[in-house]
N, C-alpha and C positions, 0 to 999 in steps of 0.2 A: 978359425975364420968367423964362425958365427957367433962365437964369442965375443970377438971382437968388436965386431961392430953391433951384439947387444951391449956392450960396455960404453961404445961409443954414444949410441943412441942416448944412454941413460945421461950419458956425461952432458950431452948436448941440452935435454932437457932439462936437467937441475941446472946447467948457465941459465937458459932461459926463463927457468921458475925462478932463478935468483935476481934476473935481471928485470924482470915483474914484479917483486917484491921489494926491491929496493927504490925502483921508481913511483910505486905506489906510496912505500914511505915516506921519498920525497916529494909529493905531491900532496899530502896528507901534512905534512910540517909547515906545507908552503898557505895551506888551505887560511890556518886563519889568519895570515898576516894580509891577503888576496878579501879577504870579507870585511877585517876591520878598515882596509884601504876605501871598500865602498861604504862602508858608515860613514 
């Protein structure tokens, strides 16, 4: 049982640190098309 849901927990926060990191990378992709718009 406490396995478990240490498993779970971990599982839950590597979604979350993935889903962090993948939006940050697309924010960061997005960045210079968003700066050259305002030159």
């Amino acid at each position: 049982m406490i396995t478990l849901s240490k498993s779970k927990r971990i599982f839950l926060s590597a979604t979350i640190l993935g889903l962090a990191v993948s939006f940050s990378g697309f924010v960061s992709a997005q960045s210079p098309k968003i700066e050259e718009g305002f030159d």
